[in-house]
C-alpha positions in Angstrom: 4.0 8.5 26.6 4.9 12.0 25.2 2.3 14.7 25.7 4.0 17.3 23.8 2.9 16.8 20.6 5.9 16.9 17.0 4.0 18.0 13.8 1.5 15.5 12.8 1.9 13.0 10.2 0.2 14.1 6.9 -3.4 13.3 6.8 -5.2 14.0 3.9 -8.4 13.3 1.7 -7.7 11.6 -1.4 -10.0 10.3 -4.3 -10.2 6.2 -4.2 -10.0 5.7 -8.0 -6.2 7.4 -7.2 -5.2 4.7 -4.7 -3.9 1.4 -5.9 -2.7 -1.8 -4.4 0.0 -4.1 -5.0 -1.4 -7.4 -3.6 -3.5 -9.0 -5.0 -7.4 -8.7 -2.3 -8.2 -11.4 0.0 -12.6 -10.6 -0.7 -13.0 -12.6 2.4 -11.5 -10.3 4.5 -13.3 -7.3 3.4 -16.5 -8.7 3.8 -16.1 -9.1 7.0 -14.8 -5.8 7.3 -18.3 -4.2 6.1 -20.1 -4.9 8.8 -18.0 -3.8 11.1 -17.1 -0.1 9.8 -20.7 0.2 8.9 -21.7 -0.4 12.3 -18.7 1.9 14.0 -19.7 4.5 11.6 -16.0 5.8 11.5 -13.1 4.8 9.8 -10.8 3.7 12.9 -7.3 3.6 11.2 -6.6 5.5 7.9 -5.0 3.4 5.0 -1.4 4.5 4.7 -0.6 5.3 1.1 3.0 6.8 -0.9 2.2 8.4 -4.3 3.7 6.5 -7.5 6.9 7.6 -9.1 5.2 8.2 -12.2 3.7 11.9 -11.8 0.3 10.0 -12.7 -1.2 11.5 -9.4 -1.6 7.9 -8.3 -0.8 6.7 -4.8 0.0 2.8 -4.1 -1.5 1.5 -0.5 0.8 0.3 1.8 -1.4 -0.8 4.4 -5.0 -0.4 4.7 -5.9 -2.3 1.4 -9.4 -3.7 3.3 -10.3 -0.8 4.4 -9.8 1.0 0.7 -12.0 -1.7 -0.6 -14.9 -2.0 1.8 -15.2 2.2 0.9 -14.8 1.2 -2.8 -18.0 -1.6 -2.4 -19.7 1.2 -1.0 -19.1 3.7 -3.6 -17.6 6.2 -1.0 -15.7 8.9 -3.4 -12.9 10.0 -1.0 -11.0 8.2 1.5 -9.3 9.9 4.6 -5.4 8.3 4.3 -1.9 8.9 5.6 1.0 9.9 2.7 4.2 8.9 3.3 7.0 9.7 0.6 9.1 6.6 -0.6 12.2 7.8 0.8 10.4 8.8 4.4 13.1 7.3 6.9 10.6 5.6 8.7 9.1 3.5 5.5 10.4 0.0 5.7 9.6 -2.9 3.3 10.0 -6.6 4.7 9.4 -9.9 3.9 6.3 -12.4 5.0 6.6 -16.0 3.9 3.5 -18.3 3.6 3.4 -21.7 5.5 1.3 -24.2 4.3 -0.6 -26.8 5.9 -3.6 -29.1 4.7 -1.5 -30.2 1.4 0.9 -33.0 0.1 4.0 -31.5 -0.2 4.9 -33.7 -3.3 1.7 -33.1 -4.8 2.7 -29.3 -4.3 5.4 -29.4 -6.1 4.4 -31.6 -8.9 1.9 -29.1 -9.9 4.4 -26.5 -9.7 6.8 -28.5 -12.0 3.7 -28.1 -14.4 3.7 -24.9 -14.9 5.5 -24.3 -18.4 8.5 -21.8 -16.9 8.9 -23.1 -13.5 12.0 -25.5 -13.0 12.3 -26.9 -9.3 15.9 -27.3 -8.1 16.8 -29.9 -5.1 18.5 -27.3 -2.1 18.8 -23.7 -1.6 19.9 -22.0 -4.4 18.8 -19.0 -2.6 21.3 -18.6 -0.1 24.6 -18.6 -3.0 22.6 -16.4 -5.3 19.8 -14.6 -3.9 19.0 -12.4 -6.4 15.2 -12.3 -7.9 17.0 -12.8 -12.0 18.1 -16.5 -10.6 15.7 -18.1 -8.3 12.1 -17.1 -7.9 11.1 -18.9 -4.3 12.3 -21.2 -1.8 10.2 -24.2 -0.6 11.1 -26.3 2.6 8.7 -29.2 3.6 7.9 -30.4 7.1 10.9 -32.9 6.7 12.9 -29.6 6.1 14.2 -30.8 2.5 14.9 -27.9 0.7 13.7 -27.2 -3.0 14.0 -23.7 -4.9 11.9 -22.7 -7.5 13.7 -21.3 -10.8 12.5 -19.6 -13.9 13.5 -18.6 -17.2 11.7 -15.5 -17.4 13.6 -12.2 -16.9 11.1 -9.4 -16.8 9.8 -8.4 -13.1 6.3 -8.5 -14.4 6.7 -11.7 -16.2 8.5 -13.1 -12.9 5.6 -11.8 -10.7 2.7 -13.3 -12.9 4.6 -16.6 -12.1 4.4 -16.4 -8.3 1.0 -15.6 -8.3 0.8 -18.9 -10.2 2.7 -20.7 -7.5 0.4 -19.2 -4.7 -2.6 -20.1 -6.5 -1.6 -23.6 -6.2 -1.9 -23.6 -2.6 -4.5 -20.9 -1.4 -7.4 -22.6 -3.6 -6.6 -26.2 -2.4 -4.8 -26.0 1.1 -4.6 -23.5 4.3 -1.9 -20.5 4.6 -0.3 -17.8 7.0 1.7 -15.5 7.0 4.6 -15.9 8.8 7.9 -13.9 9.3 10.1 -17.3 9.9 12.5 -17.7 7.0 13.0 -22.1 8.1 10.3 -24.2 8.9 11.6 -25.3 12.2 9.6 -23.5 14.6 6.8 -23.9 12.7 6.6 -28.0 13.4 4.6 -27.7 16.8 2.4 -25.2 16.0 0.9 -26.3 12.7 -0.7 -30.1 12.3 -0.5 -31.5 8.9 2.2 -29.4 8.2 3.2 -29.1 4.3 6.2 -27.0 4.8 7.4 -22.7 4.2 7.4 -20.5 1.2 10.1 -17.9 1.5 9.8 -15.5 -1.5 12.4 -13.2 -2.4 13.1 -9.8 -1.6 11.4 -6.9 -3.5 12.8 -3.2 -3.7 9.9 -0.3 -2.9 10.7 1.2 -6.1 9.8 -2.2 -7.9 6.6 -2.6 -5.8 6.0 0.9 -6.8 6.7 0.3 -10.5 4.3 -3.3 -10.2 1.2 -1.3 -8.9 1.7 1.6 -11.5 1.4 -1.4 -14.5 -1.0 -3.1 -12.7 1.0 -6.1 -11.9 -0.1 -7.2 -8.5 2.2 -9.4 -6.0 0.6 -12.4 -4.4 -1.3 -11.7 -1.4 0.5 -11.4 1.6 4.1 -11.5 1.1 5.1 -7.4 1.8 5.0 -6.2 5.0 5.3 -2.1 5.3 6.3 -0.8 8.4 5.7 3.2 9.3 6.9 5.2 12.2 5.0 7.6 13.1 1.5 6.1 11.9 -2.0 7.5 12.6 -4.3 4.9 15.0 -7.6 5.1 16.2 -8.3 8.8 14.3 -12.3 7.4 14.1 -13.6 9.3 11.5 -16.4 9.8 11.0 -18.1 7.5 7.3 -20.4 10.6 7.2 -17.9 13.0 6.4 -16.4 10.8 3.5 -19.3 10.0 2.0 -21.2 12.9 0.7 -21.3 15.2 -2.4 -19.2 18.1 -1.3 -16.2 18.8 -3.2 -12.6 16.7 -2.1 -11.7 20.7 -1.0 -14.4 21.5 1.3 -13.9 17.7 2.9 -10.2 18.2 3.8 -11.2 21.2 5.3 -13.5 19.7 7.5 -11.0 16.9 8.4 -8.8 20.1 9.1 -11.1 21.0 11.3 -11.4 17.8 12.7 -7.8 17.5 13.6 -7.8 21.0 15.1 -10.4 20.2 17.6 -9.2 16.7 18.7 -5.9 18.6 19.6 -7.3 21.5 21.2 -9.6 18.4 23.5 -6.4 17.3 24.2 -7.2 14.0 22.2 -4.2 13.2 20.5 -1.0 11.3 21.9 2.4 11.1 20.8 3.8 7.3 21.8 7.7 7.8 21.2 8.4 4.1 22.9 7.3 0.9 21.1 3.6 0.1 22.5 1.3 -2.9 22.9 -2.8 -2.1 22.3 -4.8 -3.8 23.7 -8.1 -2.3 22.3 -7.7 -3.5 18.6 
């Protein structure tokens, strides 16, 4: 732990129409979530957001899409977030994959052969030609046969449409997590009635970023953001987000907010990689 403190990250009150996803919302999560931050009163951890390339004065959420949405149900105007510019050093974009359990693998994938401009492939195409034009997703069952999922379709946003398809399948009829494995073989103990891994391809920021800005959401759950140095635990206060004043006179008083947590010595700089155990 570092007690001297490098210049904050940049906090700032933004209006929620302005901030978009690019998943498509778990609901169930969120409501959850209401309870929760109504009874806290604060907003524990600000949603971490990067404007749009577009100069539409738009911002896409990287993380904290819940908490955007449970101040959106309750028609809160301004949100308190952290901006991080696409080409910040410490802005990664990974991968998660989905694994499936509670569904017939071959059933799976007969209702993905339906879909008019899916083709399924026997073995993984994906490692010989990666690239998002060729093969859409990877499938490998419990067994660990291997099937990848091809389409026609060359547009992104065309491309996109058609995964959410593909997830659909699934997330209404069987169970899923989110997983960072990229081969189902660790996965065997740990999941009973096993139906096997979704590995979906890579996706660029800038095409995340271009997705949101149209509209076009990914599937839930398949982009993970990382951000070094975030914001945790600012709890601020729901009050001060939720009134009438002006979005100028609010940032001020987060300002001022900021200003007194450090001069309480209340903020802390963690330089090494840290485990919480409060979350």
């Amino acid at each position: 732990m570092n007690n001297s403190l490098p210049a904050l990250p940049h906090l700032e009150l933004l209006p929620i129409r302005d901030l978009l996803e690019h998943e498509r919302h778990d609901n169930l999560r969120t409501d959850s979530l209401i309870t929760r931050m109504v009874e806290s009163g604060v907003l524990r951890n600000p949603p971490i957001v990067t404007p749009l390339q577009d100069n539409s004065q738009r911002f896409m959420i990287l993380d904290g899409a819940n908490r955007v949405a449970v101040l959106q149900k309750l028609e809160f105007p301004h949100a308190v977030v952290q901006i991080v510019n696409a080409d910040d050093p410490g802005l990664k974009l990974y991968n998660w994959n989905h694994v499936v359990w509670g569904f017939n693998p071959a059933e799976l994938l007969a209702s993905i052969n339906q879909l008019s401009e899916a083709s399924i492939v026997t073995g993984d195409r994906m490692t010989t030609d990666s690239s998002i034009e060729q093969s859409l997703a990877k499938f490998e069952t419990a067994q660990g046969e291997q099937y990848t999922i091809c389409s026609a379709a060359r547009d992104l946003a065309s491309r996109v449409r058609l995964l959410n398809a593909i997830v659909d399948i699934y997330r209404l009829r069987a169970s899923l997590d989110r997983t960072s494995e990229w081969s189902v073989v660790r996965l065997i103990s740990t999941y009973a009635n096993l139906c096997g891994l979704v590995i979906f391809p890579k996706f660029e920021l800038q095409q995340v970023l271009s997705l949101a800005g149209q509209g076009c959401l990914l599937p839930t759950g398949i982009t993970r953001f990382t951000v070094s140095p975030r914001v945790l635990h600012l709890n601020y206060p729901l009050a001060a987000l939720q009134g009438p004043e002006s979005i100028e006179s609010k940032q001020q008083d987060l300002q001022n907010f900021l200003q007194q947590r450090i001069s309480q010595k209340g903020v802390r700089f963690y330089a090494e990689a840290t485990y919480m155990f409060d979350e």
